[in-house]
Residue, then its C-alpha position, 0 to 999 in steps of 0.5 A: x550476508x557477505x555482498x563484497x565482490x560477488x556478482x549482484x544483479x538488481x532486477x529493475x530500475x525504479x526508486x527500489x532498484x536504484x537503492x538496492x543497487x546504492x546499497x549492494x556497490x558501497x558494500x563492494x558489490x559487483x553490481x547490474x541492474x537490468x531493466x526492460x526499458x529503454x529510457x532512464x527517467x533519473x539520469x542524475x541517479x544514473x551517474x550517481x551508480x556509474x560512478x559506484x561502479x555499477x553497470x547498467x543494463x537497459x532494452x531487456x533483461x539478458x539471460x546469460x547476466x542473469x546466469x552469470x549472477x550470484x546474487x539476483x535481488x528484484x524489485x517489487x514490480x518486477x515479477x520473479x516468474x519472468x523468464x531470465x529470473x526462473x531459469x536463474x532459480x532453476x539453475x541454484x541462483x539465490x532470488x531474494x527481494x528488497x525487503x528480505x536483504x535489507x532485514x539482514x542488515x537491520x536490528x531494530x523492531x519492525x512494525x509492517x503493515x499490509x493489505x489491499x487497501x489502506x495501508x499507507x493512511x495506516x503506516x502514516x497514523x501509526x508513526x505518529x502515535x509513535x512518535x507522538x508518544x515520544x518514540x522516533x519512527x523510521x516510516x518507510x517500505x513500500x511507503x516510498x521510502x525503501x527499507x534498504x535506504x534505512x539499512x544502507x544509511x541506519x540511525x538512531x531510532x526505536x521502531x522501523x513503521x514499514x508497508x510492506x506490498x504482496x509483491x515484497x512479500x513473494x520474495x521474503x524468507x527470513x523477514x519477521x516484524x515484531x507486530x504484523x498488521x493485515x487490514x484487508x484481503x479483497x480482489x487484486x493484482x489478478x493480472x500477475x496472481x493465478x488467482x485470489x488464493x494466490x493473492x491471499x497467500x502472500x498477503x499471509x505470508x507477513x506472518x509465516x516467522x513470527x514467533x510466539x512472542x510476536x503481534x498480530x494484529x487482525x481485521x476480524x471483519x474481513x472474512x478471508x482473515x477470519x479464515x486464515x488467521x487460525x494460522x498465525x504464530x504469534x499473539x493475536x490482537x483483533x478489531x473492529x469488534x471483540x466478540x470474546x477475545x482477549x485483546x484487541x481494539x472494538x470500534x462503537x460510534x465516535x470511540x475506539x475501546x482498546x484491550x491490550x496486553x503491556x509487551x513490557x509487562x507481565x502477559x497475563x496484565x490487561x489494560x483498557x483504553x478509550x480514544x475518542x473519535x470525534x476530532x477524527x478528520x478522516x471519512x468512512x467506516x474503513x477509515x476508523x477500521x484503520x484507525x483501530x489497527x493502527x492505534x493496537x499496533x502503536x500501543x504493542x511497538x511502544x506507544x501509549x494511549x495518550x500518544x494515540x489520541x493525540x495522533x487521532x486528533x491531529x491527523x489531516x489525511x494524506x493527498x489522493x486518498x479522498x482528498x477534497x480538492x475543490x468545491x465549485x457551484x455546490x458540488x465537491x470534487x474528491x481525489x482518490x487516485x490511490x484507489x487502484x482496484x476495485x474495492x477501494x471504489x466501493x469504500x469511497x462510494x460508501x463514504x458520500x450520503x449524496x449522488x455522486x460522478x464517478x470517474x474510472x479507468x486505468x489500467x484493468x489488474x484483473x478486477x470484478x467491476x461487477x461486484x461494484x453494481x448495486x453500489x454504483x446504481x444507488x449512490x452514482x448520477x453518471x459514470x465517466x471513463x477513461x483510460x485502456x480498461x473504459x470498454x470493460x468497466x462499460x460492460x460490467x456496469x453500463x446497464x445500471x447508470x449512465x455512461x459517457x467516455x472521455x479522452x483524458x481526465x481534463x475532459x472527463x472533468x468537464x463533463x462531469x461539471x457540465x452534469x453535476x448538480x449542487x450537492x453532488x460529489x465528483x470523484x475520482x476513484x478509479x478501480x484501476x492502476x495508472x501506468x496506461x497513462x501516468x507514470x503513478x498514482x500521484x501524477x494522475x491525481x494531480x492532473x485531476x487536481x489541476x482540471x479542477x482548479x482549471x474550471x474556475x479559472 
C-alpha cells in the first residue's frame, strides 16, 4: 500500500494508534489521529508525532476529518460501528485495521493466536519453544507489542508469534497467518458484539485466507469449535484429545502425546512425540490444554520436540494470571486480573482444591454471572465485590454464597483477611474488565498486589 501523501486518520490514541500513527508519518503520510478524549497520558509520544508532522484531534471524532480522509486505519478498541466511521464507509472510504495494514508490509511466517481466554500465556510459551529450538521469535500483537511496530522497524527473524483480539480481526482482510491457533470461544465483549454468534464469527475469521497449505490448530474440547471447524481451509491439527484424526496433540496425566506432520517434510510422513508435564509450573486443566496448542503450533512454525520441552520446563507463568502474590496465616492470595469475562472465573475457581474468597467486579461486557453458580456455591466461602457491575454480579449470584461490597480493592482485601481461614485462598478473578477504575488489567492487579503486601506490614 502506497501511504505517501495521501490522507491518513488514525482512529484512537493508545499504544496501537500511536504506532500506527509512527509508522503511516515516516512513510510520508498525511497523518490525524482522533480521539474521543480530552487528556493525552503520553505526552512524550505526543511531541514525538508533532514533530513527524501528525496532527492531533482530541474531545470527539470530527465528521468532516473522517469525510476528507483517504485511508481511515482503527485501533482495536475503538469500535468501527462509531458513527464518523460508518458514514466514512458508506461514502467508499477504505476502513482497515492495525493488523491487516502491517501484513502488507510484512514477509515473514506468522504465528497468531487467538481466543477468549488464554491467549497471552499461549503467545509467551510458544515463543519460547521457538526460540528454545534455536528459532528467533518476533513476540507481539495484541501482546502489548503492536505488529505495526515489527513492520515499521523489521529485523532479521524466522517467525512473528502475534495475539491477534476479535476486535483486530473485525477489521482484517487480507491477513493470513501460516498456523492459526483457536483455544476457546465462550461468552465476551457482549457489550459491543450483537451477540454471541457475532462474537464467535469473528473469532473464525483468523482462518477465512488460509490456504490448503496452511495450519490450523483446534481446541476439539471446545464445542463451539467443534461446530465451526468443518470450515477451516487449512490443514487441521486438534487437542486435547485425538479421537481418530490424523494429527494433533492428546493430553493424558502429566504428558503431552503429539502426532504431527514435518511442514518441511513429505505430507503423508507422521511424527510422534511425548513432552512431559510433570516440571510444568502452571495450574489447571486450561493451562496444559494451552500448553498442548502451543506446543503443535511451535512443532508446525519450526520447532522441535526438545525445544518444546525444554520451554514446558522452564516456563514460570506471566503476572496477573494466577499469580501467587503472598501467603499470610495459612492463606494464599492469588492475582488473576486478567480474568476479564466470565469464563476465565470459572477455569481459576476450578484450579483450587480448597474454599476460596472470591473477589469480583469491573466493568460488566455483558457476561452470564449466572452460569458461575454452582461453581461458586461449592468451591467460594465469600464474595467480595466492587467496582460498577457489584449490583449485577449481587443478583445473579447473591442467594448461593455470602456477599459483602467494598469500596476499593484495599478494602475488598481486608475483608477478605478478616474472613479467611488458613487453607483458604483469596483470589482476585474478577469477571470483568477495569476501565471503571484502572486504566488496564495490570494496574488493578498491582493494586491487589499491593494491599496484600500491605496486610504485613
Amino acid at each position: 500500500m502506497e501511504l505517501a501523501n495521501k490522507r491518513i486518520v488514525v482512529v484512537g490514541m493508545g499504544r496501537t494508534g500511536l504506532a500506527v500513527s509512527r509508522f503511516c508519518a515516516r512513510r510520508g503520510g498525511r497523518v490525524t489521529v482522533s480521539d474521543r478524549a480530552t487528556a493525552v497520558e503520553n505526552p512524550d509520544k505526543i511531541e514525538e508525532l508533532k514533530a513527524l508532522g501528525v496532527s492531533l484531534e482530541m474531545g470527539g471524532h470530527r465528521e468532516e476529518t473522517f469525510q476528507n480522509a483517504e485511508l481511515i486505519v482503527m485501533s482495536p478498541g475503538v469500535s468501527e460501528n462509531i458513527a464518523p466511521v460508518r458514514a466514512a464507509a458508506a461514502a467508499g472510504i477504505p476502513v482497515t485495521g492495525e493488523i491487516e495494514l502491517a501484513f502488507g508490509f510484512i514477509d515473514i511466517p506468522i504465528v497468531a493466536v487467538t481466543g477468549t481466554n488464554g491467549k497471552t500465556t499461549t503467545c509467551e510459551l510458544l515463543a519460547a519453544m521457538l526460540e528454545r529450538s534455536g528459532r528467533s521469535v518476533f513476540l507481539g500483537g495484541n501482546i502489548g507489542n503492536p505488529l505495526i511496530s515489527y513492520a515499521d522497524q523489521p529485523r532479521p527473524v524466522d517467525v512473528l508469534v502475534v495475539e491477534i483480539s476479535s476486535f483486530q480481526l473485525d477489521t482484517i482482510d487480507t491477513f493470513r497467518p501460516r498456523v492459526g491457533v483457536l483455544l476457546n470461544i465462550s461468552p465476551d465483549h457482549l457489550d459491543r458484539y450483537a451477540d454471541f454468534n457475532a462474537y464467535a464469527a469473528s473469532k473464525m475469521r483468523l482462518f477465512e485466507n488460509q490456504q490448503s497449505t496452511d495450519t490450523a490448530v483446534l481446541n476439539a474440547g471446545d464445542p463451539v469449535i467443534e461446530e465451526l471447524s468443518a470450515a477451516v481451509p487449512g490443514q487441521k491439527f486438534f487437542y486435547p484429545h485425538l479421537d481418530d484424526r490424523q494429527a494433533g496433540a492428546s493430553l493424558s496425566n502429566d504428558r503431552i502425546y503429539l502426532r504431527w506432520l514435518r511442514p518441511s517434510a513429505d505430507q503423508s510422513q507422521v511424527s510422534d512425540s511425548e513432552i512431559d508435564l510433570t516440571h510444568f509450573s502452571l495450574v489447571g486443566r486450561h493451562n496444559r490444554e494451552n500448553a498442548c496448542a502451543a506446543a503443535l503450533a511451535a512443532l508446525m512454525a519450526g520447532g522441535n520436540a526438545a525445544g518444546v520441552q525444554a520451554a514446558i520446563d522452564e516456563f514460570s507463568g506471566l503476572a496477573h494470571r494466577l499469580e501467587k502474590v503472598g501467603r499470610v496465616n495459612g492463606v494464599d492470595y492469588i492475582n488473576d486480573s486478567k480474568a476479564t469475562n466470565v469464563d476465565s472465573v470459572a477455569r481459576a475457581l476450578e484450579c483450587f482444591e480448597g474454599r476460596t474468597i472470591l473477589i469480583m467486579g469491573g466493568l460488566d461486557k455483558g457476561g452470564n454471572f449466572e452460569s458461575l453458580a454452582q461453581l461458586v456455591a461449592s468451591r467460594s466461602r465469600m464474595l467480595i465485590l466492587t467496582g460498577a457491575a457489584a449490583d449485577r454480579i449481587r443478583a445473579a449470584l447473591g442467594n448461593v454464597v455470602a456477599v459483602k461490597e467494598a469500596e476499593n480493592l484495599k478494602e475488598a482485601v481486608q475483608m477478605a483477611h478478616a474472613a479467611a481461614r488458613p487453607g483458604d485462598t483469596v483470589l482476585l478473578s474478577p469477571g470483568c474488565a477495569s476501565f471503571d477504575k484502572y486504566r488496564n488489567y495490570q494496574e488493578r492487579g498491582r493494586d491487589f498486589r499491593a494491599a496484600v503486601e500491605a496486610l504485613t506490614q
